[in-house]
N, C-alpha and C positions, 0 to 999 in steps of 0.2 A: 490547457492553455488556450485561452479564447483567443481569437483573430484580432477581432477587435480591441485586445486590453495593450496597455502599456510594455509588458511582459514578453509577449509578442516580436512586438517592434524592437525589444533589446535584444529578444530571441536572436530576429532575423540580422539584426547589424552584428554580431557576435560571433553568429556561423558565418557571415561575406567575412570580417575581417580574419579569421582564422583559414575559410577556404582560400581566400588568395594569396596568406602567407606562407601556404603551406608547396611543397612541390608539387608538379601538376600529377605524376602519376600515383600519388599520395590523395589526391582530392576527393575522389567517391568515398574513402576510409571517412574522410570530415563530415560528408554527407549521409555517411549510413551513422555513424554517432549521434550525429544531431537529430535521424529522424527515429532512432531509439528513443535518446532522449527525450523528445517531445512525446512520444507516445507514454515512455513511461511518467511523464511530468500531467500528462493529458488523461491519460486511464490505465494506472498503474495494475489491478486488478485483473484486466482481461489482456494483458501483456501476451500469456502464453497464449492465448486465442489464434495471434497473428506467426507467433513462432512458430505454432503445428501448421498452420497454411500452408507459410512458407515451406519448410519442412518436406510435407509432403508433396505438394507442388514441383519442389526442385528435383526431389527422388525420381519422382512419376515421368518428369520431364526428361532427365537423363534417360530413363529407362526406353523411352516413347525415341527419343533421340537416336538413340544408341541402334535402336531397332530401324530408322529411316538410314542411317551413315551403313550399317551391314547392308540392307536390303542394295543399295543404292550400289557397295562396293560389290555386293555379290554379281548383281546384273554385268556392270562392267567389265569383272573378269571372265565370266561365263557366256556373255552376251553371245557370242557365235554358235556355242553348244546347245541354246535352248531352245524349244520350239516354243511357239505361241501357246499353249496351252500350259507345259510349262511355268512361263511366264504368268499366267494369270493365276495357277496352281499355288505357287510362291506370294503373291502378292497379293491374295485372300489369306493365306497365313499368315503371314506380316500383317496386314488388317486386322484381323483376328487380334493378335498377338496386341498392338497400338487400342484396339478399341476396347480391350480387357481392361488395362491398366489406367486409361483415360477415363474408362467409368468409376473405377477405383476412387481416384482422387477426385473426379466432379460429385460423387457419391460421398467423398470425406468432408469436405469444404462448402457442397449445399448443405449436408445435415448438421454441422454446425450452425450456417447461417440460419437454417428452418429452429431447430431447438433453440436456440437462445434467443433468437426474434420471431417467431411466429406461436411457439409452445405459450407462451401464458394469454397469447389472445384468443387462443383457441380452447383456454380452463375456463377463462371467463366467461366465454360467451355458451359453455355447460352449467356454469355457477360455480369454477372451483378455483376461481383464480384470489381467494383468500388466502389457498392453502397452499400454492405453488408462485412464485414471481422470481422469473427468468430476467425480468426487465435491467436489473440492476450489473446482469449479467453480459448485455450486449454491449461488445466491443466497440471503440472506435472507430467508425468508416468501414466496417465489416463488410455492407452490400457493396462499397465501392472494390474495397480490395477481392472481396470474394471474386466478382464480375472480372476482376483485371485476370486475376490469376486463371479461371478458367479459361478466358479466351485465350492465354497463354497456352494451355492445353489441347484446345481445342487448334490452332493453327500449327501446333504442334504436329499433333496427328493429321492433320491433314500436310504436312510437310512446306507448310509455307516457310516456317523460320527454324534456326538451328537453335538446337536446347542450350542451356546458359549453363556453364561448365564451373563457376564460383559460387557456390552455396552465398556466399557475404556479398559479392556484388546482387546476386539476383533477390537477396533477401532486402539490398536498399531500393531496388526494382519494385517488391513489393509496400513496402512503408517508407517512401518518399515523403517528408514532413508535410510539403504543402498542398498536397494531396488527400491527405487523411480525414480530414474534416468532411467533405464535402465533395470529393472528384477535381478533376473530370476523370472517370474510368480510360485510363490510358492503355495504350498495346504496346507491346514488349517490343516491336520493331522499331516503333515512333521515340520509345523513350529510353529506354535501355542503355543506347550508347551513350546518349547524349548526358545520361547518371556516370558512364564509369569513363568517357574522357574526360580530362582537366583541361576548362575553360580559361581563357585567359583576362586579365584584368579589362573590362572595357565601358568608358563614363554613358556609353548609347546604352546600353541595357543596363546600368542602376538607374541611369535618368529616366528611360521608358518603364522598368520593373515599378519605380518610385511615382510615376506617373496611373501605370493603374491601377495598384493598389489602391491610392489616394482618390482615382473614381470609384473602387470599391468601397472604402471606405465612407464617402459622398453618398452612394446610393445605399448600404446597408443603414448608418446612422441619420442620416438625416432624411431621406425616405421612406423605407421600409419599416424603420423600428418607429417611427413619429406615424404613418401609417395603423402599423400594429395597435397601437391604442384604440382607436376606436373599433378595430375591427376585433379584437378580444371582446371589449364591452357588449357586442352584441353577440358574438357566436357563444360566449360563452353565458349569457342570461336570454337566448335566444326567443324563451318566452314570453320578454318584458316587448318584443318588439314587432311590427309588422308594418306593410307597404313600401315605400319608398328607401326608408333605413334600411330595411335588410338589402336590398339592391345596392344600395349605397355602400354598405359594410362588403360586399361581396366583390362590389368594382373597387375596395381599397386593398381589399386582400390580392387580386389580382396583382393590382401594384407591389402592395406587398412583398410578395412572395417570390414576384420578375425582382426588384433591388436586393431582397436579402440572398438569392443563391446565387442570381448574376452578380453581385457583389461581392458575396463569397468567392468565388471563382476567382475574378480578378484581383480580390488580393491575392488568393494564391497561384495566380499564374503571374501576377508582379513577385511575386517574392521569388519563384524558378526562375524570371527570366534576368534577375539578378545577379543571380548565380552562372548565367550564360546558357538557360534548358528554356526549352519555348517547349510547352505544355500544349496537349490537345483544348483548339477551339470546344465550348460547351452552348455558347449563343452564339444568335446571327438576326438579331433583332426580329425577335420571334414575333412580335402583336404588327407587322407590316405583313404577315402573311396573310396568302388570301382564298388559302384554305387551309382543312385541320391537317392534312396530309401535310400539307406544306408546311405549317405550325411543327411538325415534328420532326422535322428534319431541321429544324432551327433552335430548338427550344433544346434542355438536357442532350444535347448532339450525344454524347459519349453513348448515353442510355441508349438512347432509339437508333443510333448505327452500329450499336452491339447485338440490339434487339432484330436488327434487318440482318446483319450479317450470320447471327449463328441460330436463329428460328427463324424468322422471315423466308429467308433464300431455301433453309434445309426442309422447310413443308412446302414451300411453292413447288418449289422443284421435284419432289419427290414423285420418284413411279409411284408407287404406295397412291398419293391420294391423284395422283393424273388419272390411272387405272379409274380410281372410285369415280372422278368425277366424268369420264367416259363415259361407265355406267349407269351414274344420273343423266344424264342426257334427256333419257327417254318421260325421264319423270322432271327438270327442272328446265329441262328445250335446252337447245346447244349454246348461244350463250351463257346462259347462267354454269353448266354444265362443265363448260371453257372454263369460268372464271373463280368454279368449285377449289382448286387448291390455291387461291390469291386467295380469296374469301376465308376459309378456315385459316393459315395463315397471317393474317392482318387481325384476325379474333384473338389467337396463341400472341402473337405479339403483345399485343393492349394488353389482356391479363395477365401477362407477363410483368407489365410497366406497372400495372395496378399494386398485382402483388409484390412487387419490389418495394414499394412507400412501404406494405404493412396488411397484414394479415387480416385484419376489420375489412368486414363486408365492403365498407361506402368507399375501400380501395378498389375490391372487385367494379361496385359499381363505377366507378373513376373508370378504368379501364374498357367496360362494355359501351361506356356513354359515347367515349372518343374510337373506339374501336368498328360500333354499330354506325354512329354517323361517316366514318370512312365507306364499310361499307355499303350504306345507302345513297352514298353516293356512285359508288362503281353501278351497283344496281341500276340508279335511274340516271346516270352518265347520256346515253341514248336519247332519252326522252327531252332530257334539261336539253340540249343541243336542239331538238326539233323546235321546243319553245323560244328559246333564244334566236333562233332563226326567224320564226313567225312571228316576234315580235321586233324583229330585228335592231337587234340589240349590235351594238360595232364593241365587241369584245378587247379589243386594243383603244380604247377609250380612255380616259381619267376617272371618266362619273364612274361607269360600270369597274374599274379596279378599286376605287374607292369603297364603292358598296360591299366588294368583295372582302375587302379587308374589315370593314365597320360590321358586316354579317357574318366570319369568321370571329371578328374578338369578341361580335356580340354571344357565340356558341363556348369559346373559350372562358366569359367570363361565370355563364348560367353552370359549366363543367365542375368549376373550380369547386363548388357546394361540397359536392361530396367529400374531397379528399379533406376540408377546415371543418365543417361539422363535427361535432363531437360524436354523433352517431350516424347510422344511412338513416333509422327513423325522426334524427333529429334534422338531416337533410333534407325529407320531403316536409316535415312540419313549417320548414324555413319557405320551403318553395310555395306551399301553401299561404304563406302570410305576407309574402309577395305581392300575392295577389289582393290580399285584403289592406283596405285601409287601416294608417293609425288613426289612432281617438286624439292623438295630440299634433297641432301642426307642424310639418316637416320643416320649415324653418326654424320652430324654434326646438324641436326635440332633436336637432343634427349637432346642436352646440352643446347638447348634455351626455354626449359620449365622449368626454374626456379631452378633446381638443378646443383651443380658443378659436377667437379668429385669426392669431397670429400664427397658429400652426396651420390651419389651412391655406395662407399666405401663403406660407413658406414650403409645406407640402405642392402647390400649386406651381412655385415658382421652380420648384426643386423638378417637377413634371416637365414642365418648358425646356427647362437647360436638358433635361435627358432627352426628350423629343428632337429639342434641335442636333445636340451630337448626335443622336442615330439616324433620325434621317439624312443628314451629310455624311453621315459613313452607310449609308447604303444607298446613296449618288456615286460614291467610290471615294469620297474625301478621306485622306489619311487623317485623323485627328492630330494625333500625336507627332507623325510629320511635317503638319502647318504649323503648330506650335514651337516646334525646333528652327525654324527655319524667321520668327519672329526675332528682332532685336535681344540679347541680354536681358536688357532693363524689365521688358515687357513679361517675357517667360516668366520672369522671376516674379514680377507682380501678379499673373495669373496662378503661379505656386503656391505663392502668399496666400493669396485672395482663397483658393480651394483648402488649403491647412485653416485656413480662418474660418471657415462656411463650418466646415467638420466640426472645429473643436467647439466653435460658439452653437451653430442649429445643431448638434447631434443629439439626439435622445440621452440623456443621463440619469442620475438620481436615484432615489429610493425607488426599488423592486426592478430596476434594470438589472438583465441578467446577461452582459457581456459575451456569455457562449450560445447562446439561443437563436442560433443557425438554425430554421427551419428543418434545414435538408440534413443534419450534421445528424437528426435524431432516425434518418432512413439510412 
């Protein structure tokens, strides 16, 4: 059930009118229904995919639980009889005992997500992926929910949060409908409760939920998919084209790709927060940033504060590579030396992000692109400071932030090649053709990739309005709070007016494909 179909929209008015009919301590029951349903209306075939997750997940969890509630009850009753050694005796058993079981199910639920999404890219690219295809097999939302569910695990074991004692609430934990598509990878602390209270009826959150959906839907259809056209045309005849076009097809992907999963997103965190559930942020108007570091703490949030909190933090910090990188010292000089377990860490991170899109190389390469330029950056941190002094550059400036941000999106957009190419060799052949001239003029060969001039118009103007609401809401403007706060009349005609943009500019027609969420396919 696409987001964007009709289907959808009855979907979600169907479960609000049934959830708020219903009693409130009845309402997760409404919730875990509807987001069965959608799964199995959505991909009925790999249904039992998410049941074994879940499944095990909640087993493991009790068990992981069960074993922090003893440990915890034991200490307290003993607490006077134990020595220190003792206590620490105990509590590598208990470790033991949590990290057994934690590997069990992160061991259950990656080798899932590895077979069924990584297994046939990896036939292929021996030459046996005629004879094998996994493809048809990958679940819905798999890497989102896989992600969720482990860091449920993993905070587990580390005793941050207490295990979830209702198989059925925490199986609606795990397939949350508006979620499934697309993320954002949420944590069991954040979300959890807020699935199994019953919210109460209130017009601020259908009129806000109703509100961004409809800029998702603004920025997916009329954007990203009007976008899409012309950047199909060339990525995918990549040899018909060079110079100018393929940059051009590359900065529309860029756009692209920011409308269709940030627009993904905000429908579905408009449609939670209808329901009364405010959903993990997943943007923060990523292309203002004014480095790649910075870019990723803004961009997929979910991803990359999953990626920092359960790899980032657990190799930076580790004795393991502090030791090692003591030992290089002598051979990389004490800073580099110092900054040996940041460094390998922030590598395991990216290839991590990489490998989450998809098993094909030109993911890896995605990863090592944005992974190496971080850190080449910590590398010559140092130095870039000396220059900027000597040439004295006033760092708190407009120009100099500006540059920064125009020299970050210009890195972000060169990035993007790898993961839309159809291959990494199909990747460099593009980069290559970059550089070379077309045979045909760039004015007139920009109108033969499928767009008129009215869609560039309108694509253009569809740019503007998004530029201007993000750069006000990253002045601090509430959008959606100056809008409420407008006359009746006025609200209601900017309603209009945005229902009208969608339904007239949206992309439609023959070979529109309604479910074709970028991200829905990672």
């Amino acid at each position: 059930m696409a987001f964007t179909s009709f289907y959808f929209l009855f979907f979600v008015a169907l479960v609000l009118c049934v959830y708020y009919a219903c009693p409130k301590k009845a309402r997760w029951l409404v919730l875990l229904a509807a987001s069965y349903a959608f799964y199995l209306i959505s991909s009925p075939r790999t249904f039992l995919f998410v049941i074994f997750t879940t499944v095990i997940t909640f087993c493991g969890g009790r068990y992981i639980g069960r074993q922090n509630r003893d440990h915890k009850a034991y200490l307290n009753e003993h607490k006077a009889e134990l020595t220190k050694d003792e206590k620490k005796a105990l509590k590598s058993a208990v470790q033991r005992k949590k990290r057994k079981m934690a590997a069990i199910v992160l061991v259950a639920n990656f080798g899932v997500l590895a077979v069924v999404k990584y297994f046939t890219p990896i036939l292929e690219a021996v030459g046996l992926g005629d004879k094998f295809d996994l493809g048809v097999l990958i679940p819905l939302g798999i890497s989102f929910y896989t992600f969720q569910t482990a860091a449920y695990i993993i905070d587990l074991y580390r005793s941050k949060i207490e295990a979830d004692q209702n198989i059925a609430k925490f199986a609606l934990f795990v397939s949350f409908f508006p979620q499934m598509v697309q993320g954002p990878i949420s944590r069991y602390d954040q979300l959890a409760g807020q699935l199994y209270e019953g919210h109460s009826f209130s017009y601020k959150n259908i009129s806000y939920g109703a509100q961004l959906m409809m800029w998702g839907f603004f920025k997916k259809l009329v954007i990203a998919d009007r976008a899409a056209i012309l950047v199909n045309q060339v990525f995918d005849n990549y040899h018909d084209y060079q110079g100018g076009v393929v940059f051009v097809a590359l900065l529309f992907y860029t756009i692209q790709i920011y409308g269709d999963f940030s627009g993904g997103i905000d429908i579905a965190r408009g449609a939670a927060r209808m329901l009364g559930i405010d959903m993990t942020h997943n943007f923060m108007r990523p292309y203002f940033s004014d480095s790649i570091s910075e870019f990723w703490r803004r961009w997929h949030m979910s991803l990359s504060f999953w990626c920092r909190d359960y790899i980032f933090f657990t190799i930076s910090l580790s004795k393991t590579f502090g030791k090692l990188g003591k030992s290089l010292r002598s051979v990389l000089g004490d800073r580099v030396g110092k900054l040996f377990p940041v460094l390998v860490a922030q590598m395991a991170t990216f290839l991590t992000i990489g490998l989450w899109h998809g098993a094909e190389f030109k993911y890896i390469a995605y990863g090592l692109y944005n992974g190496g330029i971080i850190i080449l950056g910590l590398l010559l941190e140092p130095y870039l400071k000396k220059l900027i002094s000597l040439l004295r550059i006033n760092v708190e400036s407009s120009g100099w932030k500006l540059f920064c941000i125009l020299r970050t999106f210009f890195l972000i957009v060169i990035g993007r090649m790898f993961p839309k190419a159809l291959s990494f060799g199909a990747a460099i052949y593009m980069f290559g053709a970059m550089l070379r001239g077309g045979d045909v003029p760039f004015a007139e060969e920009i109108f033969t990739l499928g767009l008129d001039g009215a869609d560039f118009l309108i694509l253009l103007g569809g740019c503007v309005i998004w530029f201007i609401i993000s750069y006000n809401q990253e002045k601090g403007t509430g959008i959606r709070d100056a809008i409420a706060q407008k006359p009746l009349p006025l609200r209601w005609a900017l309603f209009l007016l945005a229902f009208a943009a969608v339904l007239i500019l949206g992309v439609y027609g023959p070979g529109y494909d309604a479910s074709a969420f970028i991200y829905r396919g990672f």
